[in-house]
MARPATI-823580 format. One record per residue: residue in one letter; x, y, z of N, C-alpha, C in turn. Coordinates in Angstrom, 1 decimal, decimal comma. Layout:
   fimar      nc1      nc2      nc3     cac1     cac2     cac3      cc1      cc2      cc3
       a        X        Y        Z        X        Y        Z        X        Y        Z
...
end
This chain:
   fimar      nc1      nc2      nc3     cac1     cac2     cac3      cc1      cc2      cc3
       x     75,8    160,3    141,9     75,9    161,6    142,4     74,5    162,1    143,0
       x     73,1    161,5    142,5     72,3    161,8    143,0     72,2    161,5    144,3
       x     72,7    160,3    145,2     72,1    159,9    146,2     73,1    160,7    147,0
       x     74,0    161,5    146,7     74,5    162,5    147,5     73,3    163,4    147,9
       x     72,9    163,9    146,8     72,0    165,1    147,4     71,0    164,5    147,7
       x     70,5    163,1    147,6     69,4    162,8    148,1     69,1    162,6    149,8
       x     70,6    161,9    150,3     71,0    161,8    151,4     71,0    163,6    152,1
       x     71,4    164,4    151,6     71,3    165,8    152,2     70,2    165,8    152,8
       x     69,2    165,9    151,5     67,8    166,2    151,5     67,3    165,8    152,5
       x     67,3    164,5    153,0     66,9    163,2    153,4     67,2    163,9    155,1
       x     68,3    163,9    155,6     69,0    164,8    156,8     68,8    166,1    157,2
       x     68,2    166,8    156,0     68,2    168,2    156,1     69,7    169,0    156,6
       x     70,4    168,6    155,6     72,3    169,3    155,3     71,7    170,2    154,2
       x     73,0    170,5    153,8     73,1    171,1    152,0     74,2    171,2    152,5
       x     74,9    170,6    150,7     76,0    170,7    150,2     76,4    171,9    149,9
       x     77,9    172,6    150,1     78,5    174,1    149,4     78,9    173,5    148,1
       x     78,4    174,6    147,2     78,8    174,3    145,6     79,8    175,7    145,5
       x     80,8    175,0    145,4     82,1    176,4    145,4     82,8    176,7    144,2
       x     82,7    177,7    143,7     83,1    178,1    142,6     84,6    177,6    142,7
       x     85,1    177,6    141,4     86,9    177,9    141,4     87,1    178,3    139,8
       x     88,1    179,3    139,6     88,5    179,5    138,4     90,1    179,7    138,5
       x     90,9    179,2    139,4     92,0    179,0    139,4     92,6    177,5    139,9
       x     93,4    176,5    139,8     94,1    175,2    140,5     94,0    175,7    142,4
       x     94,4    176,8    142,4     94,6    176,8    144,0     93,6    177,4    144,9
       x     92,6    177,7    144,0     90,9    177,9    144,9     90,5    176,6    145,0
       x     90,4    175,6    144,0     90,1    174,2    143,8     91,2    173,2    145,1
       x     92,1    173,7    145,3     93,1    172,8    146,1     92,5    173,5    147,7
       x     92,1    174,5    147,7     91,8    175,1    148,9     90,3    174,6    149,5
       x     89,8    174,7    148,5     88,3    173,8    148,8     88,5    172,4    148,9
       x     89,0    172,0    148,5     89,1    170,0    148,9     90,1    169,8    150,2
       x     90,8    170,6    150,0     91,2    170,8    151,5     90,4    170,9    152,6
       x     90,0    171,8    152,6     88,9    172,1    153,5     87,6    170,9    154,1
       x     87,4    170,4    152,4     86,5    169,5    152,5     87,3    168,1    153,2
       x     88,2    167,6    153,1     89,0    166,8    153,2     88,6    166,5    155,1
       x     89,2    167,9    155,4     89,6    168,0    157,0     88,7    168,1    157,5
       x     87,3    168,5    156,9     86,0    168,1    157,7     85,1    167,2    157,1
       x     85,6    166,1    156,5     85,2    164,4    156,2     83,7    165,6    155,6
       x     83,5    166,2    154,7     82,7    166,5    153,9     82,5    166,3    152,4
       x     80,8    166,0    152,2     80,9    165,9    150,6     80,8    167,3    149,9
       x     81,1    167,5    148,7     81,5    169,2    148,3     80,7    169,0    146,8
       x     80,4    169,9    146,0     80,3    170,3    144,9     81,4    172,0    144,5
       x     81,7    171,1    143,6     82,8    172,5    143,3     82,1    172,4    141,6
       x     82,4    174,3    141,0     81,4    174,5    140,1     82,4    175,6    139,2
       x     81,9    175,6    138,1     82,7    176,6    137,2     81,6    177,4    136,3
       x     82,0    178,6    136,2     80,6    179,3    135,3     81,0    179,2    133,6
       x     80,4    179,5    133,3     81,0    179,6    131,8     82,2    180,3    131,3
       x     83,0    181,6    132,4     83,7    182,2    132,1     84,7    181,0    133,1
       x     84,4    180,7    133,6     85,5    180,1    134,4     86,0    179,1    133,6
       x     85,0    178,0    133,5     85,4    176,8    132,7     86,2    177,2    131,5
       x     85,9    178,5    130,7     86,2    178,9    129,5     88,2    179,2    129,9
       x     88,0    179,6    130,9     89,4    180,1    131,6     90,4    178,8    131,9
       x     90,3    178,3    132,8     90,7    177,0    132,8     90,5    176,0    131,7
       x     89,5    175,9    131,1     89,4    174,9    130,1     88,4    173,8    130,6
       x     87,3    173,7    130,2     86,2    172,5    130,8     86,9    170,9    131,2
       x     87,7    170,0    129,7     88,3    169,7    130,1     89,0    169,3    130,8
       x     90,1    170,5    131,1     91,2    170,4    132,1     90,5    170,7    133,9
       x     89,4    171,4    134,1     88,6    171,6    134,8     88,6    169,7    135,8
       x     87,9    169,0    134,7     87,1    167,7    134,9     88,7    167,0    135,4
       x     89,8    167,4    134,9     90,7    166,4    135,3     91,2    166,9    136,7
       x     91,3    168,1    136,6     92,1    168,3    138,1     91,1    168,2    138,9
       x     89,3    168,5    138,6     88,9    167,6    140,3     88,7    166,0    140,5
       x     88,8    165,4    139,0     89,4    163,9    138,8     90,5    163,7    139,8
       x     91,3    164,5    139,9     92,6    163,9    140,4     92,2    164,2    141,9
       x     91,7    164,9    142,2     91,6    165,5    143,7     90,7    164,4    144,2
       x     89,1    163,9    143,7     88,4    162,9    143,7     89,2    161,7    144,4
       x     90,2    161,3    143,4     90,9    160,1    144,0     91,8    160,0    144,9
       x     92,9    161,4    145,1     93,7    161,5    145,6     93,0    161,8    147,7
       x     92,1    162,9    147,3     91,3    162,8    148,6     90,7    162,0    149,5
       x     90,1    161,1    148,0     89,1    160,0    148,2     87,5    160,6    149,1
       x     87,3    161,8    148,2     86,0    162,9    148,6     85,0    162,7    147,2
       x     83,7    162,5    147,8     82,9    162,3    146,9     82,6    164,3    146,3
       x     83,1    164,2    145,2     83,2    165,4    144,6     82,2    165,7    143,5
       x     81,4    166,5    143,4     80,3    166,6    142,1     80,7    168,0    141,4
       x     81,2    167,5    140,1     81,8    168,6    139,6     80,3    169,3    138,5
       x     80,0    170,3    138,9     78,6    170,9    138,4     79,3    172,7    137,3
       x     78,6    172,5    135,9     78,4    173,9    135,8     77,2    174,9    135,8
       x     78,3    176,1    136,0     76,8    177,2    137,0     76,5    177,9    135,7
       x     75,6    178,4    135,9     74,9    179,5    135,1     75,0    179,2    133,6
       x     74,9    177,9    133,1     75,0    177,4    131,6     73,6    178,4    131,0
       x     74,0    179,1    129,7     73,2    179,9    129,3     72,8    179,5    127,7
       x     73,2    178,4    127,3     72,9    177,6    126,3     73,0    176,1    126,1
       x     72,3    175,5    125,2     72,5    174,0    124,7     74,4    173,7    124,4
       x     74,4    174,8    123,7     76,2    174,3    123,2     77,0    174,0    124,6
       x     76,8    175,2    125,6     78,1    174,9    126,6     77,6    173,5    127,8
       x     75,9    173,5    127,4     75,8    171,9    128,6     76,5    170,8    127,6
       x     76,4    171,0    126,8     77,1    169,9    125,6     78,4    169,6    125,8
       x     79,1    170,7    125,9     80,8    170,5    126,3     81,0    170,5    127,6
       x     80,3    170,9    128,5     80,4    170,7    130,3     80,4    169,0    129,9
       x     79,3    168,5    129,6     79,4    166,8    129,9     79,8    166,1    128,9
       x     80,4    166,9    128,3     81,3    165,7    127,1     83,0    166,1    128,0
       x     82,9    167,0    128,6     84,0    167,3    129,7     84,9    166,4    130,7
       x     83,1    165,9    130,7     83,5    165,0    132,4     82,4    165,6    133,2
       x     81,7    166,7    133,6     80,9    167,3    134,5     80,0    166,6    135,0
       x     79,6    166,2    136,0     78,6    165,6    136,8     77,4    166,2    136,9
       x     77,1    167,5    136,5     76,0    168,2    137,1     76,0    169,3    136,0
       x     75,0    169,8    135,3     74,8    171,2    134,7     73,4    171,6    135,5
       x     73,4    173,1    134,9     73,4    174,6    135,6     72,4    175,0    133,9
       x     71,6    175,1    133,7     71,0    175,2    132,2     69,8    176,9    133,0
       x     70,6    178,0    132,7     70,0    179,2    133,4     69,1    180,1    132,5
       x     67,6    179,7    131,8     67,0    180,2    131,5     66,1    181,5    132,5
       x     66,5    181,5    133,2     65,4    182,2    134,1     65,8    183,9    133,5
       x     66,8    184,1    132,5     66,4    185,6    131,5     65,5    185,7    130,3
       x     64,6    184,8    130,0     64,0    184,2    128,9     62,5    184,5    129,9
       x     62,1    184,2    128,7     60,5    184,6    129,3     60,1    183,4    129,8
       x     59,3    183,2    130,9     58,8    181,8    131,1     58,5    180,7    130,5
       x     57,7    181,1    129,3     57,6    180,3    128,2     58,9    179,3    127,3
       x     59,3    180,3    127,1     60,8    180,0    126,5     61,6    179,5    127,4
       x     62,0    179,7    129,2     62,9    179,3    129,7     62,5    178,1    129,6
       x     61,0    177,5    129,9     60,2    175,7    129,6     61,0    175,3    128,6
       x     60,5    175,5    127,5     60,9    175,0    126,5     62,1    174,7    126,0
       x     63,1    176,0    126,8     64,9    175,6    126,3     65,1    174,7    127,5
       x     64,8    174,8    128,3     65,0    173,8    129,7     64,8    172,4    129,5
       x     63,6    172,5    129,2     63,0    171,0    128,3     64,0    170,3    127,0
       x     64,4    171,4    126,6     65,6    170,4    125,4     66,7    170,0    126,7
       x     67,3    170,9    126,9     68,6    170,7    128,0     68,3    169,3    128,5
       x     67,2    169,3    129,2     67,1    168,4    130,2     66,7    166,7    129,3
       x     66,5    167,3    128,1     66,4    165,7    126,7     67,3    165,3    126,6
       x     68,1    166,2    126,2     69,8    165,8    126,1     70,4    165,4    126,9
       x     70,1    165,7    128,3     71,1    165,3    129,5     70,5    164,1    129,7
       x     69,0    163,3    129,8     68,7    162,2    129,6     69,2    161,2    128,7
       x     69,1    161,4    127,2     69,7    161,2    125,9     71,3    160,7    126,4
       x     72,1    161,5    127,1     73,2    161,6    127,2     73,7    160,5    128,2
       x     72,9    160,6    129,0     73,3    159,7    130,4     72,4    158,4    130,0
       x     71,9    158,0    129,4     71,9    156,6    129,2     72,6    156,1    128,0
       x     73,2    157,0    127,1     74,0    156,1    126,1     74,9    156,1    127,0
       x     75,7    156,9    127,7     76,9    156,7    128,2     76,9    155,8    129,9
       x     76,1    155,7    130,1     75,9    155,4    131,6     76,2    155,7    132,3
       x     76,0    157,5    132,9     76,1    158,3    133,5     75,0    158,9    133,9
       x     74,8    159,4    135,3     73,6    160,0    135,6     74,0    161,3    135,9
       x     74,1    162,0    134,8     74,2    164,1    134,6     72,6    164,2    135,5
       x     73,3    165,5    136,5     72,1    166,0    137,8     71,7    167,3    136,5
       x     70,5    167,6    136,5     70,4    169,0    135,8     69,3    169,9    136,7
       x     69,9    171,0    136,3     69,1    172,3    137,6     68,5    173,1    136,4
       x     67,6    173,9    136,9     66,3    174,7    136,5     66,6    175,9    137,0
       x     66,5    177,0    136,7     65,9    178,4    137,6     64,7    179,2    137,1
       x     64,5    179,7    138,0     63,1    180,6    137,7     63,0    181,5    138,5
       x     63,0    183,1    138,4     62,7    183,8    139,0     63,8    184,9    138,9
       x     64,1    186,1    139,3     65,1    187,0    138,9     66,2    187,2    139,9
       x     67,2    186,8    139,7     68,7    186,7    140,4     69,1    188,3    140,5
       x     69,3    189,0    141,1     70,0    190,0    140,9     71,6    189,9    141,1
       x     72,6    191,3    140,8     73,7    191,6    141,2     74,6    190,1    140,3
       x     76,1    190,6    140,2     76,7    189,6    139,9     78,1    189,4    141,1
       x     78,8    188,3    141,1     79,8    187,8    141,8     80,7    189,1    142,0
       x     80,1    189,9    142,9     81,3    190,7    143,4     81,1    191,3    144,6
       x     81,9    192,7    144,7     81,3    193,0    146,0     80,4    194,2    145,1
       x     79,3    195,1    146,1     78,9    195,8    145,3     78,5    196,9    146,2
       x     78,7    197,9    146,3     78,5    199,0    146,9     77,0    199,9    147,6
       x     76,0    199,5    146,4     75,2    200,0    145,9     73,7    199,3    146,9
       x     72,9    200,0    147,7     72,2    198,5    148,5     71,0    198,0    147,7
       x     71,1    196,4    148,1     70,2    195,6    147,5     68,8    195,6    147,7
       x     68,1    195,8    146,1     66,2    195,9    146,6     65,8    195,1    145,6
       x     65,1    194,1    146,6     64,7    193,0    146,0     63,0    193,5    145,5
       x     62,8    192,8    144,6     61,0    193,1    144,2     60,3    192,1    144,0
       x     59,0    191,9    144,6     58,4    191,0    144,9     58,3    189,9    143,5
       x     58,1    191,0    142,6     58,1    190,5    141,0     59,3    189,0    140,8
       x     60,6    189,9    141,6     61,9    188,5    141,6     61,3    187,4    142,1
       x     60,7    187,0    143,2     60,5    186,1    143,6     59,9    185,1    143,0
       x     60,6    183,9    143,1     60,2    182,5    142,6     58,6    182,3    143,1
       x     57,5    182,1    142,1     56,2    181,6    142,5     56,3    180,6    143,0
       x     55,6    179,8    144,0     55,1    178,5    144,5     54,5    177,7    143,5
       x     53,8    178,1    142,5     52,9    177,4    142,0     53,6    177,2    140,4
       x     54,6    178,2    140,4     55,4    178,3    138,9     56,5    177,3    139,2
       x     56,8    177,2    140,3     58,0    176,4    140,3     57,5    174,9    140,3
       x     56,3    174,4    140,5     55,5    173,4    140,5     55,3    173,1    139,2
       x     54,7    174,0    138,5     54,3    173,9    137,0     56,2    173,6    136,1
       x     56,8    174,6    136,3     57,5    174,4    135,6     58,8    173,1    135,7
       x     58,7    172,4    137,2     59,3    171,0    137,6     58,4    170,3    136,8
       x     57,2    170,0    136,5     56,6    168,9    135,8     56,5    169,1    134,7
       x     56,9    170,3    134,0     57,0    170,6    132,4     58,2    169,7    132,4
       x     59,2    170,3    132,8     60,5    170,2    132,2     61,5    169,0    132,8
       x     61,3    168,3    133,8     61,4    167,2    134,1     63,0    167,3    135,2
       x     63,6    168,7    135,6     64,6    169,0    136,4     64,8    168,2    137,1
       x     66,0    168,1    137,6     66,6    167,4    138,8     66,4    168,6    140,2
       x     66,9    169,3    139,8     67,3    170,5    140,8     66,7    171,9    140,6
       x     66,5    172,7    141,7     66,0    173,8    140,4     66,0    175,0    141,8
       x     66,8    176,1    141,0     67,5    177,5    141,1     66,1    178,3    141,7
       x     65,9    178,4    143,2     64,7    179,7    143,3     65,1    181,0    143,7
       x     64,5    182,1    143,6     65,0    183,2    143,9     64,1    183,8    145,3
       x     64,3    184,2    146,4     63,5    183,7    147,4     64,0    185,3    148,5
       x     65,0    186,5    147,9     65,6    187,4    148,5     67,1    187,7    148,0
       x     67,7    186,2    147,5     68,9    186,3    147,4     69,6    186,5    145,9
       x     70,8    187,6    146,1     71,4    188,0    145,0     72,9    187,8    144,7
       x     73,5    187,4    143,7     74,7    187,1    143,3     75,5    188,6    144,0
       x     76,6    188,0    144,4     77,4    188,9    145,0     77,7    189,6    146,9
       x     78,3    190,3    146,8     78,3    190,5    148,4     78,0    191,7    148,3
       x     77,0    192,6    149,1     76,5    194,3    149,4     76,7    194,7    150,6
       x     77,5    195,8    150,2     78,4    196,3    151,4     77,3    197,2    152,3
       x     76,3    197,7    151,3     75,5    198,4    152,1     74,5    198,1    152,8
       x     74,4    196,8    153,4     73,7    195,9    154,1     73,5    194,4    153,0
       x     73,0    193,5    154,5     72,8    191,8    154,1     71,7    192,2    153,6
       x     71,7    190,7    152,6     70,5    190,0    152,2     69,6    189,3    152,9
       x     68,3    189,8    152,8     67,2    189,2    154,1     66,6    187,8    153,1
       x     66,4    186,5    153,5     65,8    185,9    152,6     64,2    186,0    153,2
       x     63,1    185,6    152,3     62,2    185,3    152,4     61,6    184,0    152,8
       x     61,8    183,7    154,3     62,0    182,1    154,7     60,3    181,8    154,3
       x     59,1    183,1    154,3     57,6    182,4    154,2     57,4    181,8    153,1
       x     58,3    182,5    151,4     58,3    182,1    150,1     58,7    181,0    150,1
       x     59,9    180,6    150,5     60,6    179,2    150,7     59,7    178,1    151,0
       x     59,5    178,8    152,5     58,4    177,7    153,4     57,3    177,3    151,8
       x     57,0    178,1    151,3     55,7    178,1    150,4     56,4    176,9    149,2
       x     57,3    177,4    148,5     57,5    176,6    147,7     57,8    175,5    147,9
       x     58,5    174,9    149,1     58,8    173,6    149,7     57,6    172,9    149,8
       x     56,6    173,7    150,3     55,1    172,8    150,5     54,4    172,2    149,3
       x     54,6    173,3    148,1     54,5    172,6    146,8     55,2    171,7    145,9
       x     56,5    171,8    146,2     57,1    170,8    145,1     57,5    169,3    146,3
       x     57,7    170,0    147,3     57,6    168,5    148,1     59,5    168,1    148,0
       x     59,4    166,8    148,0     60,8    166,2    147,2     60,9    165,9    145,9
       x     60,1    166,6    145,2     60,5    166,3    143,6     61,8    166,6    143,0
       x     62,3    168,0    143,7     63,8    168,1    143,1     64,4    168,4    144,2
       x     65,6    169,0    144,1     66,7    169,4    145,0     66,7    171,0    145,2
       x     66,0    171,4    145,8     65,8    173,2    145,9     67,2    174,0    146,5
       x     68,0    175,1    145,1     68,9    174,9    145,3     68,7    176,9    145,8
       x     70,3    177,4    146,6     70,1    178,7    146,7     71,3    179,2    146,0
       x     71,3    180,0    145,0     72,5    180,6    144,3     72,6    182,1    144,9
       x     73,9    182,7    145,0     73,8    183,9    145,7     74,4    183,7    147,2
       x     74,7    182,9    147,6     75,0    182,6    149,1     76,1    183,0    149,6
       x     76,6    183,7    148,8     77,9    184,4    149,7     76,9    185,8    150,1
       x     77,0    186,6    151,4     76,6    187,7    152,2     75,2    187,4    152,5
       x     74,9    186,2    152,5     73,1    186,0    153,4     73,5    185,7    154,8
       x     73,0    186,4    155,7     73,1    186,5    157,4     73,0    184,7    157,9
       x     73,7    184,1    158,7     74,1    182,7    158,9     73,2    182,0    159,4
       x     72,3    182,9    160,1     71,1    182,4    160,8     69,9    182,2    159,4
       x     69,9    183,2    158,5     68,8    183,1    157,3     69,2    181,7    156,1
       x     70,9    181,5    156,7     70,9    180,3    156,0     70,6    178,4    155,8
       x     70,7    178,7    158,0     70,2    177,5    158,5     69,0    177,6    158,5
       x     68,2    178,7    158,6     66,9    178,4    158,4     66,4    177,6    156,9
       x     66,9    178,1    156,4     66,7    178,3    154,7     67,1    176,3    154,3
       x     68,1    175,9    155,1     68,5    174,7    155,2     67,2    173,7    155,8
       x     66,9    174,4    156,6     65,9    173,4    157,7     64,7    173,5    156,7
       x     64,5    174,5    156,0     62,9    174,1    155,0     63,0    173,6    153,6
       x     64,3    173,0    153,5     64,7    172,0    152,5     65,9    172,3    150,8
       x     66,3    173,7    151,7     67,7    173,9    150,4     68,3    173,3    150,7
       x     69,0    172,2    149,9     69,9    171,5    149,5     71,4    171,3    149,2
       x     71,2    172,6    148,1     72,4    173,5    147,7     72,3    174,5    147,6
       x     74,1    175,1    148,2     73,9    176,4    148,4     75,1    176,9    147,7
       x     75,1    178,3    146,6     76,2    178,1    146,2     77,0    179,4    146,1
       x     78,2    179,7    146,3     79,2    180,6    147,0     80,5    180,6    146,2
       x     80,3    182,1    145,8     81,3    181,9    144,9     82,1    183,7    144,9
       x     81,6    184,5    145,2     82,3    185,7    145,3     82,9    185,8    146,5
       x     82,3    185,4    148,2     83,1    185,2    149,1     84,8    184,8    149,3
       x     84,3    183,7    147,9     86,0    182,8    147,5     86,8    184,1    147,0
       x     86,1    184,1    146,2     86,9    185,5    145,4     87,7    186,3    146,3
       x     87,5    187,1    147,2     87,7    188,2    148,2     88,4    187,8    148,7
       x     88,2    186,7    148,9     89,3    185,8    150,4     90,8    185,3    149,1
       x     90,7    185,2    148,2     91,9    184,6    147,2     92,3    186,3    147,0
       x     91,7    187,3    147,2     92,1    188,7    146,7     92,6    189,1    147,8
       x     92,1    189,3    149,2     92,7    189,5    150,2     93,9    188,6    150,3
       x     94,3    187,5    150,4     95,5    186,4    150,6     96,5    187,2    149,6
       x     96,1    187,4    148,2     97,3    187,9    147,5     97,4    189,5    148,1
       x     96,9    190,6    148,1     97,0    191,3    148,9     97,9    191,5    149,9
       x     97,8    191,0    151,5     98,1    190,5    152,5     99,6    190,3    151,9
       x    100,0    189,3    151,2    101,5    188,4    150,9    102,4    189,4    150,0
       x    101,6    190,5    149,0    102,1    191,5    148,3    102,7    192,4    149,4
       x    102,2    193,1    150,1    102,5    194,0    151,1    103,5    193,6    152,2
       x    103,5    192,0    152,8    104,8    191,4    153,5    105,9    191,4    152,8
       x    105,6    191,0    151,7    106,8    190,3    150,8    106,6    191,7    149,1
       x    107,2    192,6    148,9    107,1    193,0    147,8    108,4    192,1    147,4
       x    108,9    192,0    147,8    110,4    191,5    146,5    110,2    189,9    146,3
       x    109,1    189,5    147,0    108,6    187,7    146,5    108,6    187,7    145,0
       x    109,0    186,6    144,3    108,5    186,2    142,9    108,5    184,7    142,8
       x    108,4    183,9    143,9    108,1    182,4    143,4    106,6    182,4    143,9
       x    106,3    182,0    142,7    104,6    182,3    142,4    103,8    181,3    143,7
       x    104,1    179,8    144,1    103,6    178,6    145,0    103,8    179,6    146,8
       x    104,9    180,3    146,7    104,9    181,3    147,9    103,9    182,6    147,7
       x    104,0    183,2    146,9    103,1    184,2    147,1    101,7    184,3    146,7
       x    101,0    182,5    146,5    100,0    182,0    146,4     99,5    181,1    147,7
       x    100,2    180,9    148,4     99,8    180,5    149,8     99,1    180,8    150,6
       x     99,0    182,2    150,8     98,0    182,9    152,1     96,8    183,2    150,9
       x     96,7    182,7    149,7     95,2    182,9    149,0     94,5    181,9    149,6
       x     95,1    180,4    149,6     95,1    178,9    149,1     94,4    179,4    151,1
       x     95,5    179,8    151,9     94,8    179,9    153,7     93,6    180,4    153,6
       x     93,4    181,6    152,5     92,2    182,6    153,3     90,9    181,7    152,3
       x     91,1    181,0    151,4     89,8    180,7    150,7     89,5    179,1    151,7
       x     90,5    178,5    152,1     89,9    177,4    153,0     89,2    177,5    154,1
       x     90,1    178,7    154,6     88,9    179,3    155,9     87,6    179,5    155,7
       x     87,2    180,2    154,1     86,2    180,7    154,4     85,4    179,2    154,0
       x     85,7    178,6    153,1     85,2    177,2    152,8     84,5    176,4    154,2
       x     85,7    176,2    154,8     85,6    175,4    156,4     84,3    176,3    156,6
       x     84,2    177,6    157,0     83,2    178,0    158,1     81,8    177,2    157,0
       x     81,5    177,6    155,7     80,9    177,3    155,1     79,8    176,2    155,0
       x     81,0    175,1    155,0     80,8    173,3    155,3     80,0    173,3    157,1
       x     80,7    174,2    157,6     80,3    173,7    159,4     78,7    174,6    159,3
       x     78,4    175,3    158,7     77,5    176,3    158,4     76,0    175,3    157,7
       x     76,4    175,1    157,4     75,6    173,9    155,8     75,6    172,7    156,5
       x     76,6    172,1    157,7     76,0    170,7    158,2     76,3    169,8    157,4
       x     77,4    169,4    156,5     77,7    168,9    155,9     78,7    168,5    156,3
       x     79,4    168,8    157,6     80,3    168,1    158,3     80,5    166,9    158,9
       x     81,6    165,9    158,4     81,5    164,5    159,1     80,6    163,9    158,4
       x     80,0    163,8    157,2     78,8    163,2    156,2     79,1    162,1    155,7
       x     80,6    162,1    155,4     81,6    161,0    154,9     82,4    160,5    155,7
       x     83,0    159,1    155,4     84,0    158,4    155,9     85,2    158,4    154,9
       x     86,1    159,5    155,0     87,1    159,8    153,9     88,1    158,4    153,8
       x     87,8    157,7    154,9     88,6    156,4    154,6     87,9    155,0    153,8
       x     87,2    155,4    153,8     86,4    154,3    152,6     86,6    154,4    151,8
end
């Protein structure tokens, strides 16, 4: 799974890491990925996986994996403890999400540093290489839309020299910076990213890990390819899905009130979440990356 994102890196792409907490957000995203020969990371938070079932999570993008024949990296987001990276990769998960960045610096090292024992520990008894990501710095807003406009404070931003220090404490694969961008979509204007901070931290960690952006649903399209060209990797999008599966059911309620077969009045979610996926994938350059017939 690594030389997936190594190869991004390598190209200067980044992979979309797309939430799903339902079978037909999941079917709408490999779709998407399918029809534009792209490689995907599809992701579940702790409430999601909790919702679906970690488990059953790991099997239905097992099935999609083979049936697609799409290199799929099934990753969880915002792991907030040792217990849930534990059952993400006793799951099946390819990737954890270990989100100390509410912890004090000190502490987020130190819990990061176990996470990241374990995920070693783990992937060589089993002979598996689990990716593990880091964050540092303050995320705002959560996966929605939000009314209210976004102000970012310099305080949030990911240091250059912390994100250096704390890759070589704790031994990350990947690691979460905060650089402008906030969970969720803000109606009362975009998210500006900070491309000089970026620029900055790229110059210090180099290629040591995979510099990822969380928050990427409502960042302006142009702040995203930039953001791509100075070495994000992964970008991950997950309330946009949301809206677009809320709109689709919407939309199909208001044609059809007297509908009740649920695969019909789940259709135009399954259209509006691929669309937004597609633009996503062509957005990120991760188009055509694969040969789906291999």
């Amino acid at each position: 799974m690594k030389e997936i994102l190594k190869k991004a890196q390598k190209e200067h792409y980044a992979l979309g890491a797309f939430n799903f907490s339902t079978a037909e957000i999941l079917k709408a995203t490999v779709l998407a990925a399918k029809e534009l020969s792209s490689p995907i990371i599809v992701a579940t938070s702790e409430g999601e996986g909790g919702f679906i079932g970690f488990r059953e999570a790991a099997a239905l993008v097992g099935v999609w994996r083979e049936a697609a024949k799409l290199p799929i990296i099934l990753n969880l987001d915002h792991g907030k403890n040792l217990d849930i990276i534990k059952k993400a990769v006793a799951a099946g998960y390819d990737a954890v999400h270990f989100d100390g960045s509410g912890l004090s610096y000190k502490e987020n090292i130190e819990q990061t540093s176990k996470a990241v024992k374990y995920i070693r520990e783990y992937s060589k008894t089993f002979d598996r290489d689990v990716i593990i990501e880091g964050e540092i710095g303050y995320l705002r807003g959560a996966s929605s839309l939000h009314q209210e406009k976004l102000e970012i404070k310099e305080s949030d931003l990911t240091s250059p020299e912390q994100a250096l220090d704390f890759i070589e404490q704790t031994g990350v694969d990947s690691l979460a910076i905060v650089i402008g961008n906030a969970h969720g979509v803000f109606a009362a204007g975009e998210e500006k990213l900070h491309l000089d901070r970026l620029a900055a931290i790229k110059k210090e960690v180099g290629d040591k890990v995979f510099l990822v952006l969380h928050g990427g649903s409502g960042i302006p399209a142009e702040d995203v390819k930039k953001a791509i060209e100075l070495g994000i990797v992964k970008v991950n999008i997950n309330t946009e899905l949301r809206l677009a599966y809320k709109a689709g059911l919407e939309k199909e309620f208001a044609a059809s009130p007297s509908e009740t077969t649920p695969y019909k009045m789940l259709q135009p979610s399954i259209d509006e979440v691929k669309k937004v996926v597609m633009e996503k994938i062509k957005l990120f350059g991760s188009e055509n990356k694969i040969n789906i017939n291999n």
